[in-house]
Structures are given as C-alpha cells and as structure tokens.
MIZA-686482 format. One line per field, with one value per atom (N, C-alpha, C): chain; x, y, z. Coordinates in steps of 0.001 Angstrom, whole numbers, always signed. Layout:
chain <- c(A | ...)
X <- c(X | ...)
Y <- c(Y | ...)
Z <- c(Z | ...)
end
This chain:
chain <- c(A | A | A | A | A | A | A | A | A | A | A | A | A | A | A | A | A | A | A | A | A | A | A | A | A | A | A | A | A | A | A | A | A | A | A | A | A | A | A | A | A | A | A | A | A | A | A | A | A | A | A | A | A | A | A | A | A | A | A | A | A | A | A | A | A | A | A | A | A | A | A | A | A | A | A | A | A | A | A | A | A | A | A | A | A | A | A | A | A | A | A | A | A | A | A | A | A | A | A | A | A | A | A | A | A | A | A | A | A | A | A | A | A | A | A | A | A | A | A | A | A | A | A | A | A | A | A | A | A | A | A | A | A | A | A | A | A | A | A | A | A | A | A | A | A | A | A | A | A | A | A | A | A | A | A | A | A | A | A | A | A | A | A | A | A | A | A | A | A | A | A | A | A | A | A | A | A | A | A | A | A | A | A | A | A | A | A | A | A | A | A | A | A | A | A | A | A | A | A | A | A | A | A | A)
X <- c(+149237 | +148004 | +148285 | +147916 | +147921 | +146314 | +147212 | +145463 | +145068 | +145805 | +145313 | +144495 | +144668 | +143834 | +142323 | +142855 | +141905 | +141028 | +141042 | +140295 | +139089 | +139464 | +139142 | +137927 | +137972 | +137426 | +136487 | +137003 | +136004 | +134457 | +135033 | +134288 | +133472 | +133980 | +133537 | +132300 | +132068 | +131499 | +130506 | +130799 | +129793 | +128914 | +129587 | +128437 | +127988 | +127731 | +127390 | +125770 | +126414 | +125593 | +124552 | +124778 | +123936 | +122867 | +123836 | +123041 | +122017 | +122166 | +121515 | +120293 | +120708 | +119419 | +118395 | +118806 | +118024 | +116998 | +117800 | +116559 | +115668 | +115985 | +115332 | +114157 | +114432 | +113715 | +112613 | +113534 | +112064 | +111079 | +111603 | +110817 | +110232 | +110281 | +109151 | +108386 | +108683 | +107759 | +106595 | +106925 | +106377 | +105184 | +106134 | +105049 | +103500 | +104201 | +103520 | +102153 | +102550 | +101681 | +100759 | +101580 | +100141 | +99262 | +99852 | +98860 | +98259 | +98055 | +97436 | +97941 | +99128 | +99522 | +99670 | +100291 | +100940 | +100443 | +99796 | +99134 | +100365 | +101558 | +102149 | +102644 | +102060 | +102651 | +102749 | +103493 | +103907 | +105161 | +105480 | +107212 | +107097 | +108482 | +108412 | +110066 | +109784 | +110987 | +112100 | +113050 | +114216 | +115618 | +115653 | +117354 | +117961 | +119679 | +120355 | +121621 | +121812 | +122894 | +124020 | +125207 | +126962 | +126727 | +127471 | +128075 | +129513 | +130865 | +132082 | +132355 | +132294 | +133098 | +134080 | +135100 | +136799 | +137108 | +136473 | +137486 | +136009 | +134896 | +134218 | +132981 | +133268 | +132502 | +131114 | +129669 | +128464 | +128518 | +127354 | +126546 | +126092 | +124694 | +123161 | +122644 | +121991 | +121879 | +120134 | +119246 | +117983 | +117456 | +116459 | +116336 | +114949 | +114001 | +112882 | +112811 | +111837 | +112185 | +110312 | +110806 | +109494 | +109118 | +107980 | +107219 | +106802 | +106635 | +105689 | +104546)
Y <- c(+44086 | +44682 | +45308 | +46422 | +46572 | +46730 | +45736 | +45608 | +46302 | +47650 | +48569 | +49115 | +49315 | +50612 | +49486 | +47966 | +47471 | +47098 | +46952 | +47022 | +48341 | +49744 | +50783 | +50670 | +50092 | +50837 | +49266 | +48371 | +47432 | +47865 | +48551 | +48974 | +49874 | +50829 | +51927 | +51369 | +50628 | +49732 | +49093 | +48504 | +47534 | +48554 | +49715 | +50817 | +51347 | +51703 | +52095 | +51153 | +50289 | +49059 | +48786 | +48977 | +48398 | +49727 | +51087 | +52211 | +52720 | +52459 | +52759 | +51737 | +50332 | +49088 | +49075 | +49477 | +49478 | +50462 | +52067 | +53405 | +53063 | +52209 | +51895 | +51282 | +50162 | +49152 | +49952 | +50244 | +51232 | +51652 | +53022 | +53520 | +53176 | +51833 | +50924 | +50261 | +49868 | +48942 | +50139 | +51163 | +52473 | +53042 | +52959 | +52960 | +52596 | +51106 | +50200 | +49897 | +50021 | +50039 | +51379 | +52445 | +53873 | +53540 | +52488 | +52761 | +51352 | +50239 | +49298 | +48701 | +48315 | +47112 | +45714 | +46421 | +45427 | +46336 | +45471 | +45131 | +45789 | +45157 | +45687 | +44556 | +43568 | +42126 | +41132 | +41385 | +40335 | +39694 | +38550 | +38434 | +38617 | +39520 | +39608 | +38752 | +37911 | +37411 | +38392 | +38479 | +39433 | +38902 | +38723 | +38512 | +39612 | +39906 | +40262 | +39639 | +40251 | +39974 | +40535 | +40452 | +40887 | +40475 | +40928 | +40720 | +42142 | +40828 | +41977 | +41435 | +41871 | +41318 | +40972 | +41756 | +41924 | +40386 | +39529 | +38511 | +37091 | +37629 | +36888 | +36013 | +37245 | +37113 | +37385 | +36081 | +36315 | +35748 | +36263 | +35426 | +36027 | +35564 | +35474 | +35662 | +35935 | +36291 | +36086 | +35135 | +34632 | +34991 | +35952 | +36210 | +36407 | +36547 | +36516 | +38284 | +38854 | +40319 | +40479 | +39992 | +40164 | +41509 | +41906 | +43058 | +43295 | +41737 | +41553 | +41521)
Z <- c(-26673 | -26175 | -24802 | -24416 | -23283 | -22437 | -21274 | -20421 | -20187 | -19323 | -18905 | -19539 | -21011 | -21745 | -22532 | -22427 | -22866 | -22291 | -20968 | -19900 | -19580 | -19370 | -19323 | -20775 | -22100 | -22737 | -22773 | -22577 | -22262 | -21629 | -20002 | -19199 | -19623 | -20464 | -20547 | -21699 | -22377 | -23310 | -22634 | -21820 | -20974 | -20147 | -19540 | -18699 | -19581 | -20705 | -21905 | -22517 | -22905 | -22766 | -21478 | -20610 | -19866 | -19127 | -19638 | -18961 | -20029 | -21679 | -22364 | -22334 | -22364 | -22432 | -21537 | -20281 | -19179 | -19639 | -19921 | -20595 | -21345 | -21940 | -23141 | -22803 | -22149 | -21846 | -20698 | -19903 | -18585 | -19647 | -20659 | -21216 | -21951 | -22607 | -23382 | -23085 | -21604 | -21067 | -20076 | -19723 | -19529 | -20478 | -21712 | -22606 | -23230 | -22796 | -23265 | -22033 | -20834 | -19954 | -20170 | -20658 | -20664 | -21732 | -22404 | -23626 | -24043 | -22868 | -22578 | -23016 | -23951 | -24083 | -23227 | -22150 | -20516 | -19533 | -18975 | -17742 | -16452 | -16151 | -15600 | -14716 | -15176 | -14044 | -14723 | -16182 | -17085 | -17035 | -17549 | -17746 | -19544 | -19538 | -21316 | -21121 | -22065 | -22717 | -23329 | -23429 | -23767 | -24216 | -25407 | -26019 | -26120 | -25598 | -26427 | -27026 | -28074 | -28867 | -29201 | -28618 | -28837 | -30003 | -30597 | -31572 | -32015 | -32248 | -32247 | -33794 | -34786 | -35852 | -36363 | -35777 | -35689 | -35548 | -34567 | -33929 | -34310 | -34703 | -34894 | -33516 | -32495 | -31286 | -32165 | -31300 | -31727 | -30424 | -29157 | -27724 | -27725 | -27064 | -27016 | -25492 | -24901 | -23700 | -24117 | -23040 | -23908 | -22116 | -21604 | -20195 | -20331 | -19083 | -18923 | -17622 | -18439 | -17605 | -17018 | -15681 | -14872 | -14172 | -14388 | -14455 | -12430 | -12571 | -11084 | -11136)
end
C-alpha cells in the first residue's frame, strides 16, 4: 500500500463527506424552518453511517445537532 496516495484520497473522501453533509443539512433544516416545520431552536438528533464494504467497515456516529 502506499500511504502517501492512501492518505490523499482518504482526505479527499472525508472533505467530500463533510462538505456535502453539512449542504445538505443547512439546506434542510432551512427548509424546514420556511415552511414551519422547526421553530429554529430545536436539537434534532442525527446519525451517520460509514459504511466501506471491501474490508467490512460499518460505524455509527449517533449526535445531537442544536439549532439554539
């Protein structure tokens, strides 16, 4: 294996991940406030889930996403 290149695409995976979830999430919870769902000073509960199949990676990430 080489680290170098497995490293790089790791990263490139994880900013990926975390720049798309965040969009997502602004713009749903955005949503959801124009159109009365949330108030705007809720905590919403929030899982995510890895999952790699190759090697048989499954973790859970179980977080609480406060509004204020």
């Amino acid at each position: 294996m080489n680290e170098d290149v497995f490293n790089v695409s790791l990263r490139k995976f994880l900013k990926q991940v975390g720049v798309t979830s965040q969009r997502e999430i602004e713009k749903a919870v955005r949503d959801a406030i124009e159109s009365g769902k949330l108030k705007g000073h809720e905590k919403l509960p929030a899982k995510m889930v890895l999952t790699i199949s190759g090697i048989g990676l499954s973790h859970e990430i179980d977080e609480e996403i406060d509004l204020g």
